[in-house]
Structure formats: structure tokens, C-alpha cells
C-alpha atoms as a printed R data frame, in Angstrom:
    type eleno elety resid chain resno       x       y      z
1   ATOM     1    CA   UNK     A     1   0.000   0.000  0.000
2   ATOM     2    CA   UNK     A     2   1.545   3.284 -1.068
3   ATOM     3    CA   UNK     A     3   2.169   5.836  1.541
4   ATOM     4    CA   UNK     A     4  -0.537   8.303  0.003
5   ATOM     5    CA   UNK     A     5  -3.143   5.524  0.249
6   ATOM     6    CA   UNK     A     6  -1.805   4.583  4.049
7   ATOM     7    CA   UNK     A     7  -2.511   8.193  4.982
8   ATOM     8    CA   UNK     A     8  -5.899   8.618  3.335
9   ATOM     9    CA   UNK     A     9  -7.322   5.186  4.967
10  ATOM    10    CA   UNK     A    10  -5.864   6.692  8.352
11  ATOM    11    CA   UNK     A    11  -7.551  10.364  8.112
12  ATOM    12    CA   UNK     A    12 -10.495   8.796  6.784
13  ATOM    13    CA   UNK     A    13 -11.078   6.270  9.352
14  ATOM    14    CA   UNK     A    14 -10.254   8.592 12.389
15  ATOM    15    CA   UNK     A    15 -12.615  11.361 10.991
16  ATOM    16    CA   UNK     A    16 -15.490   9.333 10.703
17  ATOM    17    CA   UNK     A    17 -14.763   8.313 14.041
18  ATOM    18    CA   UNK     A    18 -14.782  11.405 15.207
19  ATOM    19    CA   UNK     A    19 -17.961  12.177 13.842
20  ATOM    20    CA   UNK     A    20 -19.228   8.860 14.869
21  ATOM    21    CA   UNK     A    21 -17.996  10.130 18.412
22  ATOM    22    CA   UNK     A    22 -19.613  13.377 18.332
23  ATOM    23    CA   UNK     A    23 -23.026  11.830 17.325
24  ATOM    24    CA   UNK     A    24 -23.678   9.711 20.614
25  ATOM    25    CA   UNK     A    25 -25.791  11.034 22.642
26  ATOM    26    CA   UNK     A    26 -29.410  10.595 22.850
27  ATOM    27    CA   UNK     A    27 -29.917   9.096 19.418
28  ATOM    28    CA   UNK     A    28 -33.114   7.467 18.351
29  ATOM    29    CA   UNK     A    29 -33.002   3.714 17.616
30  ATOM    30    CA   UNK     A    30 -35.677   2.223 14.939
31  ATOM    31    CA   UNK     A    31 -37.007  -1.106 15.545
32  ATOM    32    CA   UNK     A    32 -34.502  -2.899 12.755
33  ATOM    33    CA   UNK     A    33 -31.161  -1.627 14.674
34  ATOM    34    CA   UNK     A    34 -32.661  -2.611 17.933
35  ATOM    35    CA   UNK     A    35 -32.980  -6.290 16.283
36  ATOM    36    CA   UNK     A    36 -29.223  -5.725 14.294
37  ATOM    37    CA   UNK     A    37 -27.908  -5.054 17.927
38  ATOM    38    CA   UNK     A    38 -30.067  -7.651 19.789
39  ATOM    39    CA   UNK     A    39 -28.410 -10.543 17.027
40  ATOM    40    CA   UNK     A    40 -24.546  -9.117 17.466
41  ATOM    41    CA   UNK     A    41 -24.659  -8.991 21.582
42  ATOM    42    CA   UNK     A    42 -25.993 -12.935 21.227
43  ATOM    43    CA   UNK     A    43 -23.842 -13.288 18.974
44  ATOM    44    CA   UNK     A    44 -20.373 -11.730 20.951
45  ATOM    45    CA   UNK     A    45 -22.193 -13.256 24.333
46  ATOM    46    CA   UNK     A    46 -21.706 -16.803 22.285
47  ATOM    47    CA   UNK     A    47 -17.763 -15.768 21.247
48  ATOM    48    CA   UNK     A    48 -17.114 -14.217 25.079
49  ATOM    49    CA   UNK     A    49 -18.373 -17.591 26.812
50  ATOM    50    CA   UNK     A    50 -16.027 -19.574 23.722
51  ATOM    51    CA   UNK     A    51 -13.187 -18.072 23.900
52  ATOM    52    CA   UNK     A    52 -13.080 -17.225 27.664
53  ATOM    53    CA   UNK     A    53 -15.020 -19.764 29.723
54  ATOM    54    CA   UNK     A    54 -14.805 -18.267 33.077
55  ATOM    55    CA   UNK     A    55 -17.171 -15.241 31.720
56  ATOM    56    CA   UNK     A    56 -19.808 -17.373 32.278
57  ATOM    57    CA   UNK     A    57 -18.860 -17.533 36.332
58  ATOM    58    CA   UNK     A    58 -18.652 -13.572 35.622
59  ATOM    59    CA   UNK     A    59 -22.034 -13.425 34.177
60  ATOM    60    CA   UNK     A    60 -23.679 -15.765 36.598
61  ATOM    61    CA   UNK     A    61 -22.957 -13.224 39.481
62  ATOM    62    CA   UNK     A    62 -23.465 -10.022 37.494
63  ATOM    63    CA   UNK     A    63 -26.600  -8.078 38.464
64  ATOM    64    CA   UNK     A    64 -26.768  -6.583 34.522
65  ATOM    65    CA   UNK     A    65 -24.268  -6.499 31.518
66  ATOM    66    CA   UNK     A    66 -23.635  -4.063 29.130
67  ATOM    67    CA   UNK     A    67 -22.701  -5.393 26.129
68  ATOM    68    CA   UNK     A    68 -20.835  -3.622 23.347
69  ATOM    69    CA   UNK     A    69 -20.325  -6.529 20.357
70  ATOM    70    CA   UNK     A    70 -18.061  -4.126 18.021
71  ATOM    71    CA   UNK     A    71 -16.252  -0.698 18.840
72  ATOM    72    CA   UNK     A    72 -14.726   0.725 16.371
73  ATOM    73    CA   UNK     A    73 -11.487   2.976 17.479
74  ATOM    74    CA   UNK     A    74  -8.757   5.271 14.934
75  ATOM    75    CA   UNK     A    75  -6.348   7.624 15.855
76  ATOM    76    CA   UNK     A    76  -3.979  10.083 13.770
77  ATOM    77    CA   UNK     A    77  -3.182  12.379 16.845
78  ATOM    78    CA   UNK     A    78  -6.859  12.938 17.410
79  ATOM    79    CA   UNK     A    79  -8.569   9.665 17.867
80  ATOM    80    CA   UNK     A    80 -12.051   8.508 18.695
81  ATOM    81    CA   UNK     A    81 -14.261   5.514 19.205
82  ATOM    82    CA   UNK     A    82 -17.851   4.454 18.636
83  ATOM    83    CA   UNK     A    83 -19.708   1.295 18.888
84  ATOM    84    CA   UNK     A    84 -23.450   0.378 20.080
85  ATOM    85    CA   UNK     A    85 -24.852  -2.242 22.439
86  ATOM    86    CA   UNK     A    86 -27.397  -3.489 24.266
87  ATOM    87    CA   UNK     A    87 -27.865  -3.402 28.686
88  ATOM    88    CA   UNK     A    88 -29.139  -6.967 29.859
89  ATOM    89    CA   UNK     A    89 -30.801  -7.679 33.231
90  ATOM    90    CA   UNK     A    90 -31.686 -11.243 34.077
91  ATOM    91    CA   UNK     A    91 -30.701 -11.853 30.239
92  ATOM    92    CA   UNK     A    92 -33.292  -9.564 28.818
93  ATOM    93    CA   UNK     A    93 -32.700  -6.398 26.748
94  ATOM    94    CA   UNK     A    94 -33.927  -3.310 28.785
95  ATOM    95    CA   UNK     A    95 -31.873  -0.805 27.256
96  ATOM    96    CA   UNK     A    96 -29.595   0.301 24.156
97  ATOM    97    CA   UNK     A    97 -26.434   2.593 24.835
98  ATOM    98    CA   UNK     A    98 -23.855   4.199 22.743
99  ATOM    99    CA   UNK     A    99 -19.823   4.140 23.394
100 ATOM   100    CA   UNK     A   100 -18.342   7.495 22.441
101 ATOM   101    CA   UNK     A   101 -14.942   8.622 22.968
102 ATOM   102    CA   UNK     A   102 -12.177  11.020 21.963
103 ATOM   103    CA   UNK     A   103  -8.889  11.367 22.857
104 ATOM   104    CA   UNK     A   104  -5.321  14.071 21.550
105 ATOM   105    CA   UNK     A   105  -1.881  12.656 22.024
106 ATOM   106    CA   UNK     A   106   1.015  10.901 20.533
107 ATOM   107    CA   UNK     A   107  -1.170   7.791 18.494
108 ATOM   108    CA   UNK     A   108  -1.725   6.541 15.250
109 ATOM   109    CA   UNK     A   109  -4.203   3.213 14.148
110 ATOM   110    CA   UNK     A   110  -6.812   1.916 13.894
111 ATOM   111    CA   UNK     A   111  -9.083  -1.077 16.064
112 ATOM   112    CA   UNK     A   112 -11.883  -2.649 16.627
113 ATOM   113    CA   UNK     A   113 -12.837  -5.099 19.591
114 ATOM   114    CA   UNK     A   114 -15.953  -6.125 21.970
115 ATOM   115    CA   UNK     A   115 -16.510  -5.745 25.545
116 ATOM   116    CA   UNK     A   116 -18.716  -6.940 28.530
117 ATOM   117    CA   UNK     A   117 -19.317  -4.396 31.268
118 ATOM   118    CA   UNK     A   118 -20.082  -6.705 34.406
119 ATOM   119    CA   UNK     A   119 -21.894  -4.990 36.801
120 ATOM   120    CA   UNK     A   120 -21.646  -6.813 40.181
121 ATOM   121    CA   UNK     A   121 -23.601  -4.232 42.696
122 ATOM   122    CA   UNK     A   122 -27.245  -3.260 42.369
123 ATOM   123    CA   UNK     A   123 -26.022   0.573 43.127
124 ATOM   124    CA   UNK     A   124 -23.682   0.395 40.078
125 ATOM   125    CA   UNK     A   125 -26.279  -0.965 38.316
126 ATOM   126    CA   UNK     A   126 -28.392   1.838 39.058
127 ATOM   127    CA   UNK     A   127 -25.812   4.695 39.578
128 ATOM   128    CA   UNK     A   128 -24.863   3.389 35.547
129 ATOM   129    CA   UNK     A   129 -29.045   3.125 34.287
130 ATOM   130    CA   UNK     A   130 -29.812   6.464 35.675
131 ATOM   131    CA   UNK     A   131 -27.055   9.202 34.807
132 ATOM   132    CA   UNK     A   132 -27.598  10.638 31.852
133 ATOM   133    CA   UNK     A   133 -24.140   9.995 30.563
134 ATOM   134    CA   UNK     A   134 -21.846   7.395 32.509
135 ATOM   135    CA   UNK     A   135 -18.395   8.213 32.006
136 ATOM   136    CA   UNK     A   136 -15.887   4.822 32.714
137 ATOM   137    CA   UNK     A   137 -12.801   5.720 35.217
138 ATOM   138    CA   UNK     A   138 -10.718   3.994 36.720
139 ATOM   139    CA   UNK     A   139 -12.884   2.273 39.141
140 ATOM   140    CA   UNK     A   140 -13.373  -0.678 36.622
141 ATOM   141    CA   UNK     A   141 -11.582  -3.296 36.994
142 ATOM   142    CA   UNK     A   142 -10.484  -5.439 33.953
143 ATOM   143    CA   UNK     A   143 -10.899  -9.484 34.037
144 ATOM   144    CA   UNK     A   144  -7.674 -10.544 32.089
145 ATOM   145    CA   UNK     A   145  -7.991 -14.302 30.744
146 ATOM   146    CA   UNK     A   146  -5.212 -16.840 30.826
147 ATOM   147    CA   UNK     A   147  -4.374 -19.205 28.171
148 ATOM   148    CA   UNK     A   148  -7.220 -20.889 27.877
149 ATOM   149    CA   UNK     A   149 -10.111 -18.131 28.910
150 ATOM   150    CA   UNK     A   150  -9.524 -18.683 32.690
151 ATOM   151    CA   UNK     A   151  -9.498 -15.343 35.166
152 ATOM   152    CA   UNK     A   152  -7.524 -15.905 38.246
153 ATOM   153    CA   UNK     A   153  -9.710 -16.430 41.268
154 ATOM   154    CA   UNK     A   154  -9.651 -13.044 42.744
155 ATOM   155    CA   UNK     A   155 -11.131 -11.372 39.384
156 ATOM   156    CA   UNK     A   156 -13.976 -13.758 39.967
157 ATOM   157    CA   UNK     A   157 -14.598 -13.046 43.484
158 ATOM   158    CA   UNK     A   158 -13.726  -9.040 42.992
159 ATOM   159    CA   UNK     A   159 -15.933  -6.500 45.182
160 ATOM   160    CA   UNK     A   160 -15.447  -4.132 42.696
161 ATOM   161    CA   UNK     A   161 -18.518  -2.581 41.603
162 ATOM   162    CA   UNK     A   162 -17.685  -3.353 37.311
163 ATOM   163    CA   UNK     A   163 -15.722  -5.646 36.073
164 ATOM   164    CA   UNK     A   164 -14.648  -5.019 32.172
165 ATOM   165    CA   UNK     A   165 -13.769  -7.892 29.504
166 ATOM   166    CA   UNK     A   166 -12.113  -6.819 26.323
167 ATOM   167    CA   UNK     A   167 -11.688  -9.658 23.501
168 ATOM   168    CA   UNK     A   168 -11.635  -9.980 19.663
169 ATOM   169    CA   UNK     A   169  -9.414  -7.370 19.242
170 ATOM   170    CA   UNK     A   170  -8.405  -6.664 15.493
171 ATOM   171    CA   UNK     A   171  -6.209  -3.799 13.747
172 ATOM   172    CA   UNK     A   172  -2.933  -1.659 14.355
173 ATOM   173    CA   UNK     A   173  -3.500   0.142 17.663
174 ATOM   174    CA   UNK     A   174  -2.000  -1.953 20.670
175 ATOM   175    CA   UNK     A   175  -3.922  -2.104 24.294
176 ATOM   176    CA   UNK     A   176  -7.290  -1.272 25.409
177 ATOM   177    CA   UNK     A   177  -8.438   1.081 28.015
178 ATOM   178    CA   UNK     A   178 -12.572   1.942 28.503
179 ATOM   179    CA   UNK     A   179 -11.139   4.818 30.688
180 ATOM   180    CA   UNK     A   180 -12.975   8.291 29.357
181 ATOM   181    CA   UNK     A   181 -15.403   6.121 27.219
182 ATOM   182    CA   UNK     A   182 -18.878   7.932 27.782
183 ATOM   183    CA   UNK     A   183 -21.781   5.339 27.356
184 ATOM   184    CA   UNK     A   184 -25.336   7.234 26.784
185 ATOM   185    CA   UNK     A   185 -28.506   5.870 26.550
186 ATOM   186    CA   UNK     A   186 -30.837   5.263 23.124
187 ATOM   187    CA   UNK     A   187 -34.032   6.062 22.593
188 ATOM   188    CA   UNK     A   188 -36.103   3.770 21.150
């Protein structure tokens, strides 16, 4: 790929992102996207519990998931991310949220991955469902799998309020962090 071409792909992908980005909040959702994003989180739920067993463990002592089947991230200086997903209670849809996020600094690529917001406390559960735009920090704490999809035994019994899971990761930008990602809720 020429270095003209390299560059175009690169502005183009972290502009739409941007826009992407900038479009989050309070969005309408039509019936057909609701069923689009009901299929993918099925769909990366199946994958999660494949590739890294132990979820299930998660999942069986989460009060809700959030669950974001693709994000898409670029960067060329400026970067952002977007992706859409669906909030499950008891395994039931009761919500649809967007994933927004910008960030400045020294990076350049582009990603895309999935991720599982575990939330193990009623109160973050509820502190998450009613602000109007939940901004990740660094109170989540991320399960890393082993070889073989197993978390060590003190991710599984965590107090911490959410628990994060990254997988499928794909593309050029290394590492993951949900810090600064705001998640807002979509109309239907």
C-alpha cells in the first residue's frame, strides 16, 4: 500500500470516528437496529463464553451487563471511538447505549474489539441506568484471561462494583483502556 493511500485510509477512518464520536448522545433507535444489535450482543455473548469460559462464572454473578459486540477505534493524533450495544438484566434487553470517545496525544491506528461491562452491585447498576451519561474511570476493573479463557480467582470473586472484559481485538493500535469512554442511553 503506497504511503498516500496509508494516509488517506488513516484520516479517513479517524474522521469518521470522530464524527461517529460526536453523534452519541441521545440518538433514536428504529425497531430494525434494535434487532441488528439484539443478534450481534448474542452473537459476541456466544464468542465471550467460547473463547473465555470463566465469563460465564462472571455473568452468573453479574446483576446486569452491558454489552458492546463491536467498537470501532482510529487515531492520527486525534482519535475517537464508537460502537453500540445493548444493557441486559436477568438476560433480557432493557436498554440500548452508545460508546463514544475522543482522545489528543502521541497515536496513530486503527481497532476494533468487543466488551462486557459486568456490573456486580445493584447501586452500580443503578448509579450506571440512571445518569444521563456514565463516564468509565478507573474504578473498573479489567478481568484478564489466561491461556485458555480462565481469570484468576480473585477477578472472579472481585468486590469491585464493574468488572470489564475486552476480547476480539483486530487492527494496528496496541492495548485497550474503557477509561474516558462515555456510554449514553438510546431512545427507542
Amino acid at each position: 500500500m503506497s504511503e498516500f493511500s496509508r494516509r488517506g485510509f488513516l484520516l479517513g477512518t479517524t474522521g469518521a470516528a470522530l464524527v461517529l464520536a460526536g453523534c452519541a448522545g441521545g440518538r433514536d433507535i428504529r425497531a430494525s437496529e434494535a434487532d441488528r444489535i439484539d443478534a450481534r450482543v448474542q452473537a459476541t455473548l456466544e464468542q465471550m463464553y467460547r473463547e473465555i469460559p470463566d465469563s460465564r462464572r462472571l455473568a452468573e454473578k453479574a446483576v446486569g451487563m452491558l454489552v458492546m459486540p463491536l467498537v470501532t477505534e482510529a487515531s492520527f493524533g486525534i482519535g475517537g471511538a464508537y460502537g453500540r450495544g445493548a444493557l441486559l438484566v436477568n438476560g433480557v434487553t432493557v436498554d440500548y447505549y452508545s460508546q463514544a470517545r475522543a482522545s489528543i496525544g502521541l497515536q496513530l491506528g486503527a481497532q476494533q474489539y468487543a466488551h462486557v461491562l459486568f456490573f456486580m452491585t445493584e447501586e452500580a447498576l443503578a448509579d450506571f441506568r440512571t445518569a444521563p451519561g456514565w463516564t468509565a474511570g478507573a474504578d473498573i476493573k479489567y478481568a484478564v484471561a489466561t491461556e485458555g479463557g480462565r481469570f484468576s480467582a480473585d477477578t472472579i470473586t472481585t468486590t469491585s462494583p464493574v468488572v470489564a472484559v475486552v476480547f476480539g481485538q483486530a487492527g494496528l493500535i496496541v492495548g485497550v483502556s474503557l477509561e474516558g469512554a462515555k456510554y449514553s442511553r438510546i431512545v427507542p
